[in-house]
Each structure stands twice: as C-alpha cells, then as structure tokens.
N, C-alpha and C positions, 0 to 999 in steps of 0.2 A: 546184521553182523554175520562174520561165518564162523564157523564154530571150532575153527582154530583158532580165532582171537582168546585170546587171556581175559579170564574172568576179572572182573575188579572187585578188588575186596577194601573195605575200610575201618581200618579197626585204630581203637583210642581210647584213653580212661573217658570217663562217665564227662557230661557237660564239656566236653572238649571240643563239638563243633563237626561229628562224622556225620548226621544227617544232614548240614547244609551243603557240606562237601560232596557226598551222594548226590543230591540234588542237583549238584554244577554239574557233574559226569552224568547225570542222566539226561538233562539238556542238551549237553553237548554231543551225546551218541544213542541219543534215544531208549533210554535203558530203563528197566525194571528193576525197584529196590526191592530186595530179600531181607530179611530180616534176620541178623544175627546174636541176639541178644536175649540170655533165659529167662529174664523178667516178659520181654514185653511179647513173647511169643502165647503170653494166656489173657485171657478175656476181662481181667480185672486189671482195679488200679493203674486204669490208662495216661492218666495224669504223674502219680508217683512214678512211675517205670518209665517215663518219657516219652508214650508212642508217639507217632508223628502226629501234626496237629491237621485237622481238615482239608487249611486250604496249602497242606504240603501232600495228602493225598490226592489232589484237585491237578499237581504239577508233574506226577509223572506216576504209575501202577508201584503200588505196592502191595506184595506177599509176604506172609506167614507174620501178619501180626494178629493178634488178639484169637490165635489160630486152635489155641488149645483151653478148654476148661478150666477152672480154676482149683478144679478139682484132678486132674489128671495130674501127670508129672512127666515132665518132660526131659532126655538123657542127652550126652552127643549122638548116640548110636542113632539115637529115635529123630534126632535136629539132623542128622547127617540122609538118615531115611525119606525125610521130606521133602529137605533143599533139593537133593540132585533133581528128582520129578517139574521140581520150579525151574532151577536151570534150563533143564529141557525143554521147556513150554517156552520158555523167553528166548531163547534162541532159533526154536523153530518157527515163533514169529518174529524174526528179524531183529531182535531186540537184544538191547547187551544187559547181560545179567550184574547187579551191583550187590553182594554183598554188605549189610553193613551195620556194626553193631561190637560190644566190648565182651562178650563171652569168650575167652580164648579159646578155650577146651572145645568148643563149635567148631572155631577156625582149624584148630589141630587136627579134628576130625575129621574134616574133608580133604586138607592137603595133605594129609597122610595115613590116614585112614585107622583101622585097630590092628592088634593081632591077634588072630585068629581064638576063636573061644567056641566050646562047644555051643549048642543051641541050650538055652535054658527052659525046662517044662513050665509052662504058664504054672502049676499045681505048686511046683519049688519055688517060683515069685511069689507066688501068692504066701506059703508056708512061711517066707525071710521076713514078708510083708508084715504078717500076722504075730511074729515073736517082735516085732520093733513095734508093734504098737502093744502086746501084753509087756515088755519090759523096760520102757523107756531106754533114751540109747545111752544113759550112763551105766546101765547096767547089760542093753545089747552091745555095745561094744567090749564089757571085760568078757561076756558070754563068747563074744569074734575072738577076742585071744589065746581063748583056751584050745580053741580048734585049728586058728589061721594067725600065732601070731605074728607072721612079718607083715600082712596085710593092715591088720591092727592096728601095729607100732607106725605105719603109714598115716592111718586117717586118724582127723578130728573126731573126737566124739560126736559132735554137732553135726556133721557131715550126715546125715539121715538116708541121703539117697546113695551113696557112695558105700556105707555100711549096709546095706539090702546089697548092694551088686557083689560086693565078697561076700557076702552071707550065703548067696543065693548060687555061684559059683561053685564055692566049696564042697557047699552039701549037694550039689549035682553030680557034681566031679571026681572032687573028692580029695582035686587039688586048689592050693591056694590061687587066688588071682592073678597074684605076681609069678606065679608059674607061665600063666599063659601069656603075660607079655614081656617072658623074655622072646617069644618065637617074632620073626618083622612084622612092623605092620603091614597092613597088604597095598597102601600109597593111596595117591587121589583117584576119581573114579576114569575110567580108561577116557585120552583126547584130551581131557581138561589141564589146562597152567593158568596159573593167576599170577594179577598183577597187582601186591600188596601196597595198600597207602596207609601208612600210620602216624594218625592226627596227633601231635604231642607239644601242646602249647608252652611256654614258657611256665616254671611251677605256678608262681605267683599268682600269675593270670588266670591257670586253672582253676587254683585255690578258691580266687574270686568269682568266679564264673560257675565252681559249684555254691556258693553259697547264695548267691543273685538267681541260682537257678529252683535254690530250694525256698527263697523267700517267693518267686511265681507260684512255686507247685502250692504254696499255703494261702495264695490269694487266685486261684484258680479252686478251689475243693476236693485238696486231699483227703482233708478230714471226714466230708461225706463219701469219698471212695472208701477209706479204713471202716468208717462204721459199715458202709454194706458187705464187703466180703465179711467184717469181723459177725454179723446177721448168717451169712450162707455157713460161716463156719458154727455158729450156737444152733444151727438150725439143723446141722449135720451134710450140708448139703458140699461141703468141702472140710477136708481134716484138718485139723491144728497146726500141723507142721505143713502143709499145701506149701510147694516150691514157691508160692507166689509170696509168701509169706516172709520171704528171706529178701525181699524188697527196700531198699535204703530208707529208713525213715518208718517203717511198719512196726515194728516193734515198738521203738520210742515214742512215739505216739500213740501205740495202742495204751502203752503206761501212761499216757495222761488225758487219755480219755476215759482210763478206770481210777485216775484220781490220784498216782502215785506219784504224779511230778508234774511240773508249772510246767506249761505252755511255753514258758520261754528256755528251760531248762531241755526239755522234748527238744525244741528247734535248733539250740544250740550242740546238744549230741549228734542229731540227726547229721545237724553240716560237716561233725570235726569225722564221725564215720564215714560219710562222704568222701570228705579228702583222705583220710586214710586209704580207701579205697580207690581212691583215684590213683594212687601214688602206686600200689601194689601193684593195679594195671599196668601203668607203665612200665615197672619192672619185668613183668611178666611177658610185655610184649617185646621187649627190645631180648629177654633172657631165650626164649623160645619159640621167636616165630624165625622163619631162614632171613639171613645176612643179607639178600635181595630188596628187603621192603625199601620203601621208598619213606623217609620220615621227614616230616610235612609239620613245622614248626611258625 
C-alpha cells in the first residue's frame, strides 16, 4: 500500500463480528491487524477478552495483543504511543494497516489526538499512584474534590485510572485537567486518514451472539484464566484493581469462585453486563466517532 491510503479501522460493541470482518480486509489488501481493544492488549485472560484465536493468527499478522503485563496499565496516550510505531512497520512493508477493536477512547486518540498537557514527573505519577492505593478511590475521589472539583464531578469513582490522571495533573500543574482540554487537540499523526467501518448488528442478534459467545468462553476455560491472574494478583505479582481486571465476566466469577453466588447466577450477570455493554458501545460510537464511518449492519 502507499501511505496515503486511509488506514482501516473497525470498531463495534463486543461479540459483534469486527475480527472476522478484519480478517476479510486483510485478505483482500494484505493487511496487518492492530489491536484496538484495552482488555485484550495485556497478557491475561486471553479467552475472556476475546483475543484472536490461533488459527486466525495463522491467516494474517497480528500486533499489539497480549502486548502488555497484567500488571502494567495501559492509557490512550500510551495505546496511541504504540500503534502509530505499528502503522509505520505495516506500511513500510507494503502492507495495509487494520485497526480493530471496541475501545473508543483508543480510536478518539489517534484520530484526534489530546490537548496539549504539560509533561507529568514520573515522582508526581508515582505520588497520585500511592495515595489511590493508601485511600481507596471512594475516599481518593472526595480527596480529588476538594482540590479539582469540576474534574471530580466528571469521573466515576470506580474509574481508578482516570482519577490518578486528574490527580496527577493537578498536583503538577496546579491546574485542573479540564483546564487543559479546553486548548485543541493536536489531530491524527501528520499523512494519516482513516477509513472507519462500524460493525452494528441488529440488537437482538447482538444480544444473542453475546450470550452464545459467553456460554464458548465457559466451555473453553475461563474459569482457569480467573483463578490464574486471581494467583499473580494474591501473590502480589499484579494489583487488585489491574486494568485487566475490569474484564466482562471477572468479577462475577471471581464471586463464585469464592462461594458467594451459583455458577449459574455468576453466568447469568456476566451475559446481561455484557449486553449492557454492548448497548453503551453502540451508543458511544455512533455519538462520537465523525458522521463519515461507514455502518456495516
């Protein structure tokens, strides 16, 4: 490819069908799939997060999966830091770069990039790091009010990683977060345009399709993925709150693997947060990605 072609991107709620779709456009133009997705970019729970399965990495290259620790934690800044390096390798070997995965906040990152924010002293990460783990975030969050509340009144308390990046901000700066994006973001990285495709099945059928997908992941060995991260996390070897952690179905399973709810109860939550989540996707994508995509139903 030359590298004015438009990047192809594929984005869709969860179990909607963007890696087979990936796979047709890399057949057909030779292409390298990217990974755009913040579960499946870490090294755990390859099954629950849905990486690709072997003999779909057999049918064309794939990047940036299982690319980070399960211990690290991964941002768009940090998602947006790595892909472009991949783009670059893919096109300079002839190849067309594909995109593809349901993390918006990834996608928003590349096609439009941040605005601008001072540089943060690793010392100040570390410092925002170390008060959310002395305070739990229902009390690091009222701590964020006091100092930053429009930030605050923004996030979830659960949001863990989002409450470190205003924390971390502020006490550098001096200002809120939301200071610094009211200035532009600074756009996509210079040459590149993308050609967005967003997979959006009929509900119903989504509906179905997560639930058929989550009855595979329980007869493929979820369950021994949960107990071994749940091992790296007692063993200290990954935190409690680890990004990877926020995985559809991890939680409610981990409560019934410590006995507080039936196996069938666990599965049945698991599916209905699934489609909630599904549903959110869609909204999110059709609310905030540009009037251009292409929706592929």
């Amino acid at each position: 490819m030359t590298h004015s072609e438009p990047i192809s991107i594929v984005v869709g709620p969860t179990a909607s069908g963007k890696s087979s779709y990936a796979l047709e456009i890399a057949a057909a133009k030779d292409g390298v799939i990217i990974n755009a997705d913040s579960m499946q970019i870490y090294d755990a729970l390859h099954v629950l997060s849905a990486q690709p399965h072997p003999e779909d990495l057999e049918l064309a290259p794939h990047r940036l999966y299982s690319a980070l620790q399960a211990s690290e934690r991964c941002t768009p800044q940090l998602w947006r830091d790595m892909v472009i390096p991949e783009i670059h390798s893919a096109q300079n070997a002839g190849k067309h770069p594909i995109l593809v995965g349901g993390t918006g906040l990834y996608i928003r990152a590349l096609i439009e990039g941040f605005s601008p924010t001072p540089e943060i002293p690793a010392e100040a990460r570390d410092d925002a790091i170390l008060w959310q783990q002395k305070l739990g975030n229902p009390v690091y969050h009222k701590a964020l009010s006091k100092f930053d509340p429009e930030m605050a009144a923004q996030l979830n308390p659960n949001d863990t990683q989002r409450l470190i990046r205003a924390w971390e901000v502020f006490k550098s700066t001096g200002k809120s977060l939301a200071y610094w994006q009211t200035f532009p973001p600074s756009g996509p990285p210079e040459g590149m345009t993308f050609d967005i495709h967003f997979i959006n099945p009929p509900r119903e059928e989504l509906y179905e399709r997560c639930n058929m997908r989550f009855d595979y992941m329980l007869d493929s060995g979820i369950l021994d993925e949960i107990k071994a991260l749940r091992t790296q996390i007692k063993d200290g070897i990954a935190p409690d709150d680890a990004p990877i952690t926020n995985a559809l179905g991890f939680r409610v399973l981990s409560d019934y693997l410590d006995g507080e709810i039936s196996l069938e109860d666990a599965v049945d939550k698991a599916k209905t947060d699934t489609r909630r989540y599904a549903k959110r996707q869609v909204t999110w994508f059709r609310n905030q990605l540009p009037e251009t995509i292409t929706e592929i139903i």
